[in-house]
N, CA, C and O atoms as CSV, one atom per row, in Angstrom:
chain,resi,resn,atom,element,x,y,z
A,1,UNK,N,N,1.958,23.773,-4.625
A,1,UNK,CA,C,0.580,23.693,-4.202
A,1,UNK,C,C,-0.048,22.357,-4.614
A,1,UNK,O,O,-0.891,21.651,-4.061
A,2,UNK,N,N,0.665,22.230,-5.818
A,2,UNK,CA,C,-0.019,20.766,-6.449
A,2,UNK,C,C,0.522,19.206,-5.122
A,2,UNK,O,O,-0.268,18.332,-4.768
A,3,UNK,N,N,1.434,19.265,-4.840
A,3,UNK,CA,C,1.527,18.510,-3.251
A,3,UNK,C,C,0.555,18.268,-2.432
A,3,UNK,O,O,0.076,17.186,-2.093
A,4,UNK,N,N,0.229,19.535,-2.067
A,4,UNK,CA,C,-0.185,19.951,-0.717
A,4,UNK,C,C,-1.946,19.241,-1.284
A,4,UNK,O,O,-2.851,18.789,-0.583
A,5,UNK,N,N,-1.886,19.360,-2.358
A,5,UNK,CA,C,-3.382,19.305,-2.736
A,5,UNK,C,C,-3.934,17.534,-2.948
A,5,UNK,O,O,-4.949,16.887,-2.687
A,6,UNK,N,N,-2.354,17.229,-3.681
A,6,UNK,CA,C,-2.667,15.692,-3.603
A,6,UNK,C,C,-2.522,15.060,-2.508
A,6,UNK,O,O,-3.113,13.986,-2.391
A,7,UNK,N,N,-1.330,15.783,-0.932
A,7,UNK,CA,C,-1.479,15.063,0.293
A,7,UNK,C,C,-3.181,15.151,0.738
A,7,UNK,O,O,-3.669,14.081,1.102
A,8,UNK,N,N,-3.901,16.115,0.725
A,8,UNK,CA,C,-4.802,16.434,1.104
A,8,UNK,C,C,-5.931,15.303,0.823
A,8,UNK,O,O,-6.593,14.702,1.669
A,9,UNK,N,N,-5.975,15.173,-0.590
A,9,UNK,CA,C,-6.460,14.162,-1.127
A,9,UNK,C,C,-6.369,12.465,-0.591
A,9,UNK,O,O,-7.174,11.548,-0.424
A,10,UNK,N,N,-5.327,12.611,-0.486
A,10,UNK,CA,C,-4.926,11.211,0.405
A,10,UNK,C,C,-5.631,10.745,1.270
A,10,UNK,O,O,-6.148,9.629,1.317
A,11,UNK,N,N,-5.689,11.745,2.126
A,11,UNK,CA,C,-5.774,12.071,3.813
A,11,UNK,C,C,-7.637,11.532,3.133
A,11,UNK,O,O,-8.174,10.430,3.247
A,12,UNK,N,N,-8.071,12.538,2.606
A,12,UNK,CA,C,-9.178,12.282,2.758
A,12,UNK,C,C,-9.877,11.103,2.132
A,12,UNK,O,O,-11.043,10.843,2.429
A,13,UNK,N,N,-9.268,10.470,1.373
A,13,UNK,CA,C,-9.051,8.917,1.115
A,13,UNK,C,C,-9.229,7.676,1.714
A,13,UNK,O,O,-9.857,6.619,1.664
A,14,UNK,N,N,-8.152,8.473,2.460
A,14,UNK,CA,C,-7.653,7.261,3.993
A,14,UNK,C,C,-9.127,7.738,4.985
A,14,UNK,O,O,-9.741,6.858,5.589
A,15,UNK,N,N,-9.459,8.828,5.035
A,15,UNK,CA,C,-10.467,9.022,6.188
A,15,UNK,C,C,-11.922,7.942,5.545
A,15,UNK,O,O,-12.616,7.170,6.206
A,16,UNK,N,N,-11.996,8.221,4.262
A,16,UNK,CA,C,-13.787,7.963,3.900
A,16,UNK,C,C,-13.153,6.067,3.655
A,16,UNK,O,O,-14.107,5.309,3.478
A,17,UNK,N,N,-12.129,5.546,3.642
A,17,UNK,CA,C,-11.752,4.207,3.975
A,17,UNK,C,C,-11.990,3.595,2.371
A,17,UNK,O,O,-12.582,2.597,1.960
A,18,UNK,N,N,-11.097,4.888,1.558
A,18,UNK,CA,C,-11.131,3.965,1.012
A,18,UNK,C,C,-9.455,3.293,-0.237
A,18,UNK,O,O,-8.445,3.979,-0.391
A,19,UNK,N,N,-9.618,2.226,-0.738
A,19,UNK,CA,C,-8.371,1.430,-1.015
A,19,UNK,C,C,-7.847,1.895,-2.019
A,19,UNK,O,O,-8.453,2.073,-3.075
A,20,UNK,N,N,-6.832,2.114,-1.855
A,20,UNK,CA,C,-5.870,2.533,-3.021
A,20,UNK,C,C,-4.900,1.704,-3.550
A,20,UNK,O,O,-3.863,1.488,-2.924
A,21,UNK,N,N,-5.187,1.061,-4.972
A,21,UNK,CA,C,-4.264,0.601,-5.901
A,21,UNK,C,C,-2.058,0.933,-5.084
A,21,UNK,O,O,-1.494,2.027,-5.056
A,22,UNK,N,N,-1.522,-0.267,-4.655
A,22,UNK,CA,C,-0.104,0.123,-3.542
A,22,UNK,C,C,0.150,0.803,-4.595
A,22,UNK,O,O,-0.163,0.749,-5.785
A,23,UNK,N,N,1.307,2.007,-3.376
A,23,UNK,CA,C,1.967,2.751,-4.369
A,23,UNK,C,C,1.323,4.053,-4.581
A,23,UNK,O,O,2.075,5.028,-4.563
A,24,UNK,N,N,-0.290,4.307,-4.836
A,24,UNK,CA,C,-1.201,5.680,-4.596
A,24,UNK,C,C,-1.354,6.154,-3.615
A,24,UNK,O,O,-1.509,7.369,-3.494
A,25,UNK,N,N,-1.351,5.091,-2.361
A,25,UNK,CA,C,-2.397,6.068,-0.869
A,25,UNK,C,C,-0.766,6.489,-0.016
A,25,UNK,O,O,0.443,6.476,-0.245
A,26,UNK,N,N,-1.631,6.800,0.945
A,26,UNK,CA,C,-0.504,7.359,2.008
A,26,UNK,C,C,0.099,6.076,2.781
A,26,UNK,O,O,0.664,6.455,3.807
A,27,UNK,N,N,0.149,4.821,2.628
A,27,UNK,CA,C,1.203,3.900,2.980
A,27,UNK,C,C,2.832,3.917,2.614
A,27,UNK,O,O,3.202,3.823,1.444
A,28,UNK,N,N,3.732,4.041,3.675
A,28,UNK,CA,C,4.950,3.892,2.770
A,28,UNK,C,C,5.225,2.207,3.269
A,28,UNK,O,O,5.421,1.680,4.364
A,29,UNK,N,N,5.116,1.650,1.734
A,29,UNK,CA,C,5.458,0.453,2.420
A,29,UNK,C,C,6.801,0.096,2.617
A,29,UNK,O,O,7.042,-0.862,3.352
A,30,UNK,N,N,8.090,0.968,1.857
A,30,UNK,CA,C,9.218,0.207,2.186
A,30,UNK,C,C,9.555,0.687,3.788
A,30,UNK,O,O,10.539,0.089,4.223
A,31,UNK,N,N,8.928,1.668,4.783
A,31,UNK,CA,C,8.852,1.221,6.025
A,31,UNK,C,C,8.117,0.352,6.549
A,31,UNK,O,O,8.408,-0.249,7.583
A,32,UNK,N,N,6.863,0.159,5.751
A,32,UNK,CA,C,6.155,-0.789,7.003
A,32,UNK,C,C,6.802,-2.108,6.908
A,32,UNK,O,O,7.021,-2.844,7.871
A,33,UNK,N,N,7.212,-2.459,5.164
A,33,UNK,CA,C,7.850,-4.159,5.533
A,33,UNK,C,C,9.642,-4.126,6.012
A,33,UNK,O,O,10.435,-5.001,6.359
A,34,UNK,N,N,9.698,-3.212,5.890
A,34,UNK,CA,C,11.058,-3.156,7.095
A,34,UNK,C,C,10.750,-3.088,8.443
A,34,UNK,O,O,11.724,-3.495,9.076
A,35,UNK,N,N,9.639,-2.687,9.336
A,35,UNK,CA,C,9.151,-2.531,10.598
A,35,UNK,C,C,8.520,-4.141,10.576
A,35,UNK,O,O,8.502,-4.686,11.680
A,36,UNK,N,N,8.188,-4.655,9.828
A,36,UNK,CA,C,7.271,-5.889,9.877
A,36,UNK,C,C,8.562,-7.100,9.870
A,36,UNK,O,O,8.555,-7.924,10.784
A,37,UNK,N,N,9.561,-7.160,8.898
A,37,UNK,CA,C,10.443,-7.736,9.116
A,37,UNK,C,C,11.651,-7.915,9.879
A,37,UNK,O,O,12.501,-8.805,9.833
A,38,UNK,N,N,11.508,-6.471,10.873
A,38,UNK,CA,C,12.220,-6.366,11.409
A,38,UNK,C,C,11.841,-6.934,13.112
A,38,UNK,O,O,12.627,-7.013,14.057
A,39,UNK,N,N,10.335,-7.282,13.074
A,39,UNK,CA,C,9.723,-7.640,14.225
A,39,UNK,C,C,9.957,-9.231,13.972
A,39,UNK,O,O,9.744,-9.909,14.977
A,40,UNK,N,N,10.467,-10.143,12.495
A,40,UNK,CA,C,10.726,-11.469,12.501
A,40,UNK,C,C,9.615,-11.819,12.094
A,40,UNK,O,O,9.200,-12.674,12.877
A,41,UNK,N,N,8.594,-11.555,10.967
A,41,UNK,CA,C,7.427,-11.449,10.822
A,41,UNK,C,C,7.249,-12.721,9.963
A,41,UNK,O,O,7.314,-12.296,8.810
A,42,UNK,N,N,7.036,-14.206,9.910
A,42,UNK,CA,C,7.122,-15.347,9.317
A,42,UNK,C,C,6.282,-15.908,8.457
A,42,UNK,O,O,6.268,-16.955,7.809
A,43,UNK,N,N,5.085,-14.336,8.678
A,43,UNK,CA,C,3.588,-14.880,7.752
A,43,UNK,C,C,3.541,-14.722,6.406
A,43,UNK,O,O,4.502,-15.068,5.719
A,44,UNK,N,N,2.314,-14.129,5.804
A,44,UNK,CA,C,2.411,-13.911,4.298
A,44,UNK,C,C,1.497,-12.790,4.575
A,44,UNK,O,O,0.599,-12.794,5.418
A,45,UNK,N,N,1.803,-11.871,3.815
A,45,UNK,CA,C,0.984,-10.836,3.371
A,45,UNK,C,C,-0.502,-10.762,2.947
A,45,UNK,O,O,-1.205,-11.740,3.203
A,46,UNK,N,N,-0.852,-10.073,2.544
A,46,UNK,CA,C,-2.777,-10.185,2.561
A,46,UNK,C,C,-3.329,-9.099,1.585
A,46,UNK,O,O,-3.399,-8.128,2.338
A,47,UNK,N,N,-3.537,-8.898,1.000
A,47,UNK,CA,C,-4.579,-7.242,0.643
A,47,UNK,C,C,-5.703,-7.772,-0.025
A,47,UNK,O,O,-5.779,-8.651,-0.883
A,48,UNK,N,N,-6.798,-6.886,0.673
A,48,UNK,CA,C,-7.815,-7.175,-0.165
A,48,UNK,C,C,-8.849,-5.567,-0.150
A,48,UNK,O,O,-9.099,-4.758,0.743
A,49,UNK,N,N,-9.289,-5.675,-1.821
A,49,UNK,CA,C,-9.543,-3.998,-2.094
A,49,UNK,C,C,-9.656,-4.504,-3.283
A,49,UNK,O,O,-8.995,-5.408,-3.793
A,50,UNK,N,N,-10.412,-3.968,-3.659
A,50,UNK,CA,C,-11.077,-4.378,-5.624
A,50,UNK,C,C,-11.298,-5.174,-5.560
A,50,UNK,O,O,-11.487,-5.901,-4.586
A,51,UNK,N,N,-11.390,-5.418,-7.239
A,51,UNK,CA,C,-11.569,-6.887,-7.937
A,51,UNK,C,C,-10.098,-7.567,-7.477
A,51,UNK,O,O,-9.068,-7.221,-6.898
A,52,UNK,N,N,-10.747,-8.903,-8.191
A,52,UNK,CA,C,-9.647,-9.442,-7.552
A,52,UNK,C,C,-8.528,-9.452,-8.742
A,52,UNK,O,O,-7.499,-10.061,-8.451
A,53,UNK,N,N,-8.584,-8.848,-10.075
A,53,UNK,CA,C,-7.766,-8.255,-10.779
A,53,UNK,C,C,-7.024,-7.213,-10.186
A,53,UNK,O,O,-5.812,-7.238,-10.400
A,54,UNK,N,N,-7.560,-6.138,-9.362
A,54,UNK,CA,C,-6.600,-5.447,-8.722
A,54,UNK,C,C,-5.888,-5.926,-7.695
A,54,UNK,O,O,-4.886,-5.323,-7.312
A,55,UNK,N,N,-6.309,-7.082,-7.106
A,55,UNK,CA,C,-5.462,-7.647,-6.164
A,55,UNK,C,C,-4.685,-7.982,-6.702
A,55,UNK,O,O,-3.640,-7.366,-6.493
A,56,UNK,N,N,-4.629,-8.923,-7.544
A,56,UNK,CA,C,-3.554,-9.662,-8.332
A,56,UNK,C,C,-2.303,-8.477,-9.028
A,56,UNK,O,O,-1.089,-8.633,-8.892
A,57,UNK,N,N,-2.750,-7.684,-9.536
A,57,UNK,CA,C,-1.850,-6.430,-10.043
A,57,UNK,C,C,-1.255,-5.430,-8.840
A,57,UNK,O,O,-0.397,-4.574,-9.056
A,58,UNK,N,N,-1.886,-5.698,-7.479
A,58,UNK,CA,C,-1.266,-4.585,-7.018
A,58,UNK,C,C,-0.013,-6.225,-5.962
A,58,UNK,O,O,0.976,-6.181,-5.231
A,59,UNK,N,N,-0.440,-6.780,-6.237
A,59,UNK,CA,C,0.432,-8.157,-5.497
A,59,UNK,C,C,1.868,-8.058,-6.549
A,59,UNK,O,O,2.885,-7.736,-5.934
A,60,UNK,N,N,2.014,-8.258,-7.784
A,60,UNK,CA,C,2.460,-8.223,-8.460
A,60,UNK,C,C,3.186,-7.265,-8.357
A,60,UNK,O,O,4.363,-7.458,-8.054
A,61,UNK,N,N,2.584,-5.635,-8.630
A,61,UNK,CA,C,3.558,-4.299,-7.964
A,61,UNK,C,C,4.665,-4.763,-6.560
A,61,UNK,O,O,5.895,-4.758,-6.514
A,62,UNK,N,N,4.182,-4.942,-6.064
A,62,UNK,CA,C,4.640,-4.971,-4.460
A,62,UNK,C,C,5.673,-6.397,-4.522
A,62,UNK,O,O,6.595,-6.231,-3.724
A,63,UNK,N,N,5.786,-7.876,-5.311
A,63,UNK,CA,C,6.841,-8.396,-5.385
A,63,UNK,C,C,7.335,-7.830,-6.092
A,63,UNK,O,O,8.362,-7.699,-5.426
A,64,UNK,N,N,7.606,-7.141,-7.252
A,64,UNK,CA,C,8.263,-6.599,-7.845
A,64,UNK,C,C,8.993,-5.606,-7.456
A,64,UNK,O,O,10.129,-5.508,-7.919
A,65,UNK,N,N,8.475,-4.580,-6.453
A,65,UNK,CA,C,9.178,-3.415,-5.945
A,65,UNK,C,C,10.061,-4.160,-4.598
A,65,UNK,O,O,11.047,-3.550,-4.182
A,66,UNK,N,N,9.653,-5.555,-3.910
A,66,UNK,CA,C,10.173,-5.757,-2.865
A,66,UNK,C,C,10.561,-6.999,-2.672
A,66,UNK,O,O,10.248,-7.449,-1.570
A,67,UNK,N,N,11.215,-7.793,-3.464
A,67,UNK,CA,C,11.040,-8.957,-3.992
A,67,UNK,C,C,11.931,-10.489,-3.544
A,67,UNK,O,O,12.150,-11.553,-4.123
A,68,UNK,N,N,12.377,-9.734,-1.792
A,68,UNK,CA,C,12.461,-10.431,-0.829
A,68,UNK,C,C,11.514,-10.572,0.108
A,68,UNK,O,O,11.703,-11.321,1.068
C-alpha cells in the first residue's frame, strides 16, 4: 500500500508542477537519456528547479549516476 501511496503522491506532484530533487519524481531518466541519445542528441542538458544549490546537487547526482 505504501507504493501505491507514494506513486500517488508523485502523480500529484507532477500535476500541481512541481520539481523534484532527480531521482524523487516520476522521471525515469535512464530511459529518457537513452531515448535522447539514441535520437543523436549533441546538446547539453538543462534543469532548472530550486536554488541554484539544488541545481548544482541534483547536476552532480545525474553525472554521477550517468557519467557518459
Amino acid at each position: 500500500m505504501r507504493d501505491a501511496a507514494d506513486a500517488k503522491a508523485q502523480g500529484v506532484q507532477l500535476l500541481l508542477g512541481k520539481h523534484l530533487f532527480p531521482g524523487e519524481g516520476v522521471i525515469d531518466f535512464t530511459d529518457m537519456f537513452s531515448w535522447v541519445e539514441a535520437a543523436d542528441f549533441s546538446g547539453h542538458y538543462m534543469s532548472a528547479y530550486g536554488s541554484l544549490d539544488d541545481m548544482l546537487s541534483g547536476r552532480d547526482f545525474l553525472v554521477e549516476r550517468f557519467p557518459n
